[in-house]
C-alpha positions, 0 to 999 in steps of 0.5 A: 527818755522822752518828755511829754508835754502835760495834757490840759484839761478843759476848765471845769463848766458847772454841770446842769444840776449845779445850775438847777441848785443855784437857780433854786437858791436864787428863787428862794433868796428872792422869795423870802426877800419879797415875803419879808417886804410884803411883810414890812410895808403891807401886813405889820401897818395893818396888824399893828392898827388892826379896826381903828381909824385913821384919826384913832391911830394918830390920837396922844394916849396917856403913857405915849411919852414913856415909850421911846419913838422907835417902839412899835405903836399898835392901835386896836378898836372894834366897834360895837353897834350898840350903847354904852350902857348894854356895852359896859356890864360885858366889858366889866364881866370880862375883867372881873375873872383875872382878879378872882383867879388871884384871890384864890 
């Protein structure tokens, strides 16, 4: 009987599509990872301080103390260009209705 020597078989290269599939993940990994540093330096500071003042966010409100240091501070203004006493009617228009809502 005679013996053959086995066949070798060449090492399996990744085909071109594989290659598409892995570049496609790796664009992918890095997009979400520069969305989620775009994230964490850009918008969060600014939604989180969104129309106040450098000298609004940095200013100790009553409360500050009771919330731990790794909290999240948000700061929110709006400025209004007008006086106080045209101001005040709206803003206590706006309150009232919570209140009567749970009178019912």
């Amino acid at each position: 009987m005679r013996t053959f020597a086995p066949i070798s078989r060449p090492r399996a290269v990744p085909s071109i599509a594989c290659m598409s599939n892995i570049r496609r993940w790796a664009a992918s990994a890095a997009l979400a990872v520069g969305a989620a540093t775009m994230y964490r330096r850009v918008v969060r500071p600014w939604m989180y301080a969104w129309g106040a003042r450098a000298d609004e966010v940095d200013v100790v409100l009553t409360g500050d103390d009771l919330v731990s240091a790794s909290t999240p501070r948000t700061t929110r203004a709006v400025s209004i260009d007008a006086s106080i006493e045209a101001v005040w009617p709206w803003l206590v228009q706006i309150g009232e209705r919570p209140r009567r809502l749970l009178q019912l």
